[in-house]
N, C-alpha and C positions, 0 to 999 in steps of 0.2 A: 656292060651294065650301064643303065641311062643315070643324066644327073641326079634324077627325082631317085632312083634306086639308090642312088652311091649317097644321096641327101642322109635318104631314110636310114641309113646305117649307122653314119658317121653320126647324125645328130638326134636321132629322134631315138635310138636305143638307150641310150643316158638320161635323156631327157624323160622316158618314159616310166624311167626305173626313178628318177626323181619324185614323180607325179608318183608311183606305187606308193612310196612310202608318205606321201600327204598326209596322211590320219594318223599314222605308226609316229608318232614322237619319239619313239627309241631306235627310228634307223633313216638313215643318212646314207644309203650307200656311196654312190657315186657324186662326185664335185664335178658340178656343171661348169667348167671355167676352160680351159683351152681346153677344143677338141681333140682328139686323139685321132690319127690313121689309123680306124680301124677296119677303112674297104676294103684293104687290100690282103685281110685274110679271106676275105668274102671271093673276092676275083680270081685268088693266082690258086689253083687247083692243087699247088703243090703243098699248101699248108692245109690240116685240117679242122684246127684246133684254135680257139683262139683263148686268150689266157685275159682276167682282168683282176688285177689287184688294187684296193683302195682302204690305205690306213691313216690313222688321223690320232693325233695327241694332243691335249691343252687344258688347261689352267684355270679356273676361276679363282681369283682373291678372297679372303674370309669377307663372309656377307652375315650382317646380323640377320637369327632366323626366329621365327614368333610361331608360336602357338597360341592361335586366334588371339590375335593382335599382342599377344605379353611376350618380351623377347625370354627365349630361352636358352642363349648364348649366341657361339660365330658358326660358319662351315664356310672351309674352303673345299675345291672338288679337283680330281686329276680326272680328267677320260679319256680313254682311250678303244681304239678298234681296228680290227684286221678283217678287211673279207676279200675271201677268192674265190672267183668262179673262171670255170670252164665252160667252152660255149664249143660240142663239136659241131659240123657241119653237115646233117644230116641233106639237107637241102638248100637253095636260096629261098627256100620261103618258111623255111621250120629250124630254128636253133635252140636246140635243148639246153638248159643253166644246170651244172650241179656244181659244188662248192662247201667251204664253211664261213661260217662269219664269230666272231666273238667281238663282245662288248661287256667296258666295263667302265659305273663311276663307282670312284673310290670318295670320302669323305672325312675328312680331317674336325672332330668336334672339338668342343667348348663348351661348359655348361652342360646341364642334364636335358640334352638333345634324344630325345625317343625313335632314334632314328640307325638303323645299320651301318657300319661302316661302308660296307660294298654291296653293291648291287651289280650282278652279273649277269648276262645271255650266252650260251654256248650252242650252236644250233649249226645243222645244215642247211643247204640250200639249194631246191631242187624246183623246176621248172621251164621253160622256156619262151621263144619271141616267133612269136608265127605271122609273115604278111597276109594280110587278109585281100589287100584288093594295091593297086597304084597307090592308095593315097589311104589305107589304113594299115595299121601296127597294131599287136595288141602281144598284152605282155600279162602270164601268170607265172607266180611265184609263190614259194611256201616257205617257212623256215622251222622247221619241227626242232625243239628241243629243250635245255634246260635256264630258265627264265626265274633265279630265287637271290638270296644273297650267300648261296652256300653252305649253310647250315641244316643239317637232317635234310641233307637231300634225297629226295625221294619221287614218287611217281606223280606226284600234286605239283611237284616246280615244273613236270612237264608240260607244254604249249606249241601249239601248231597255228601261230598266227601266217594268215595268207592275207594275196592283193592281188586283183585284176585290174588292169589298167589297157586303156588305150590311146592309141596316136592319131591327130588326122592334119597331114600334111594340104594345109592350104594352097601352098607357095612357097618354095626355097628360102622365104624370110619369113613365113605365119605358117606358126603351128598349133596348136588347139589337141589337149591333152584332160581324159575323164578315169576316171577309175573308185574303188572300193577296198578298204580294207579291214579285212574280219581279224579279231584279237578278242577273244573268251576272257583274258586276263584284266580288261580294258573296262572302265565301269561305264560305255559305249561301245559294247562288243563290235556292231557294221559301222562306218564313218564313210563319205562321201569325200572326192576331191576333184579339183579342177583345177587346170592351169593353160596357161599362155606362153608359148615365147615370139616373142617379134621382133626382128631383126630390122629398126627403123631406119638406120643410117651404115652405112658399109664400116664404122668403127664399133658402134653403139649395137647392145643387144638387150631387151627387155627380157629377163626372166622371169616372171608371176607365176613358179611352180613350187609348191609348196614341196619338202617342208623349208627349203633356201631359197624364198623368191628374193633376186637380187638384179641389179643393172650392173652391166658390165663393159668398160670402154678399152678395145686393142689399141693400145698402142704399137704396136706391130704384129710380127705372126706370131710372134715366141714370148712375149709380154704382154699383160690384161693388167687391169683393176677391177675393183668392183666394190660395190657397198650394197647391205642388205641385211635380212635378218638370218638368223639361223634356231630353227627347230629343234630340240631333241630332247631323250628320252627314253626310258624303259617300264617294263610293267612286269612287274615280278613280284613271286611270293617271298614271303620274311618263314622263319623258322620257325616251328612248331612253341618253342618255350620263347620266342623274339618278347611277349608282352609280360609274360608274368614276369622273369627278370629283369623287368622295368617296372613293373608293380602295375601292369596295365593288360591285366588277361585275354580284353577281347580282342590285343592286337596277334593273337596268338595264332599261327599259320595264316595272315592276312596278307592279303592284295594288296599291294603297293602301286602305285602310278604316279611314275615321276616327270612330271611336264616342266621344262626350260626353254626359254626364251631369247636368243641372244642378237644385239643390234653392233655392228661392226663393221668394218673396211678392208680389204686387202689384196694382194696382188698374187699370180698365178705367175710363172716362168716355164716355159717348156725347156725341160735340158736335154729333152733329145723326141725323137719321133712318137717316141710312144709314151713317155713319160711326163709330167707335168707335176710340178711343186708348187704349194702353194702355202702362204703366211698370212694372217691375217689378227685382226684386235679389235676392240669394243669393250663394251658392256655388256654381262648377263642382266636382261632389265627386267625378268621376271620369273620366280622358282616355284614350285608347287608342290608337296608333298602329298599324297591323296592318300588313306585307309578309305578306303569310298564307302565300303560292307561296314566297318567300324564309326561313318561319321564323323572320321576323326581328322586334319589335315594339319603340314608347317606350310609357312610361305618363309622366303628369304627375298630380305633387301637387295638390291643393283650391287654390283659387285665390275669388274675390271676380268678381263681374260681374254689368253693370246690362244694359236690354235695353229700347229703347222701338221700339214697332211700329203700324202701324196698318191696320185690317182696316175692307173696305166693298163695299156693293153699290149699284150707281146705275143 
């Protein structure tokens, strides 16, 4: 396998799955921060299979939240996620993805907050990563399944949001990353994304991929830093009687769209080849509550929150 081959694996597979999720505020797969070996399932014939798991947990502090500008109490948030996927080896130029992923925010209120406790996704994940030419990648993905807060669940919380994305390997340090992602649930069903990674200085790496574009400085091979922002998100239905029992009918089986914003610092540590830990804190400096169909929406104030996660391939 050439360098630009061995590049393209190690770096631009995560990085591409980064860029998929651009528009999708509700997923985050993969943490861009120490690379993972993961040529050497690609090389050694004897493995077929490569395995990638990436889960993540953290905290936002109570944040005052308003309903069009009038506070209507606090919310603090726990979230959390597990996604696994399996990548077998059909060819060096074709790796099929299947997997699961779950996510959830949970929400602690205050006050006559019009808002669900939890907001879940429970979904598959089925697609793959095919070379297109030396110096392109392209990566499609789908995640079909149930996107509500739990309640009367039924065949409406179902969702098939998908992303095409692609890679184009300028140079072992410039890469140039575009793709699309469709979400029915989304009161912007198609969304556009673009990103950058540049690798200015043999310590220093520029990430501009959405939805974590962040800079990031090695201090060796098994230590990073980084500061940046962080994206996330879900889009899910509310229950069928969610609004009347809040005295608010039209929020009744409604679309929800929850967009956050997070600004923060932290560091990455490899504890072994394949694994990598990472801690990190900030500010949530921006929350958004959307009934988009209803006209209705909360925002919440800047808030304080820590995040430890851990991302791997075996």
């Amino acid at each position: 396998m050439t360098i630009r081959q061995t590049f393209r694996f190690r770096v631009l597979l995560p990085a591409a799955l980064l860029l998929s999720a651009a528009a999708v505020t509700a997923q985050s797969v993969v943490e861009q921060t120490l690379p993972v070996d993961i040529d050497r399932f690609v090389t050694n014939p004897e493995i077929k299979v490569t395995h990638e798991i990436n889960a993540k947990a953290s905290y936002v502090d109570s944040a005052k939240t308003r309903l069009y500008h009038v506070s209507v109490g606090n919310i603090s948030e726990v979230h959390s996620s597990i996604d696994y996927v399996l990548s077998p080896e059909v060819s060096k130029n074709f790796l099929p993805r299947f997997g699961i992923s779950w996510e959830r925010f949970g929400f602690d209120h205050s006050g006559t907050i019009p808002l669900p406790n939890t907001l879940q996704s429970a979904a598959v994940v089925v697609g793959f990563d095919s070379t297109l030419s030396e110096d392109w990648l392209l990566r499609f993905e789908t995640k079909p399944g149930i996107y509500s807060d739990l309640k009367d669940v039924g065949f409406n919380d179902v969702n098939v949001p998908f992303i095409v994305g692609a890679s184009w390997l300028v140079d072992n340090d410039l890469q140039v990353f575009a793709g699309i992602s469709v979400d029915l649930f989304r009161e912007y069903p198609v969304l556009p994304g673009v990103g950058v990674r540049w690798e200015f200085d043999e310590d220093w790496t520029l990430m501009l991929v959405p939805p974590e574009p962040r800079i990031i400085y090695s201090i060796d091979k098994n230590l990073q830093v980084y500061t940046g922002i962080d994206v996330k998100g879900i889009n899910a239905r509310v229950s069928n009687s969610f609004g009347s029992a809040r005295g608010r009918s039209n929020l009744d089986n409604a679309l929800l769209n929850l967009t956050e914003v997070r600004a923060g610092a932290g560091l990455a540590y490899k504890v072994m080849d394949s694994i990598a830990l990472n801690l990190e804190g900030g500010y949530m400096i921006y929350r958004r509550y959307d009934f988009y169909r209803a006209n209705f929406h909360l925002t919440s104030d800047p808030a304080p929150y820590v995040q430890l996660s851990v991302n791997g391939s075996f």
